[in-house]
C-alpha positions, 0 to 999 in steps of 0.5 A: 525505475520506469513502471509500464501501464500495467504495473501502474495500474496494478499498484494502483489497484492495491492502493484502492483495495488496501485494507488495515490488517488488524481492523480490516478498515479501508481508512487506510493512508501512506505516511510520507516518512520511509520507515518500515511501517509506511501506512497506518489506519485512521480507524484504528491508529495502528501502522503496518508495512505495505509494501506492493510486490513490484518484482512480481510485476516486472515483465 
């Protein structure tokens, strides 16, 4: 799948302003397994999805 600038930018975006959904921390890294819950906050030690809408993206 080839992203055009735009939806680089925008995932981009999502990451610098990606906050945990329980604490609301911005510590917040992408774990390198592909499992469902594919971030956790280093604050808090909780693991969520983040999974960014590239369909939304798509022009």
């Amino acid at each position: 799948m080839k992203l055009s600038c735009k939806q680089w930018c925008r995932i981009q975006e999502m990451l610098a302003n990606l906050k945990c959904p329980n604490c609301f921390s911005a510590k917040v890294k992408l774990c390198e397994e592909e499992t469902a819950e594919n971030a956790e906050c280093t604050e808090c030690e909780c693991r969520f999805e983040f999974n960014p809408d590239l369909l939304e993206m798509h022009e």
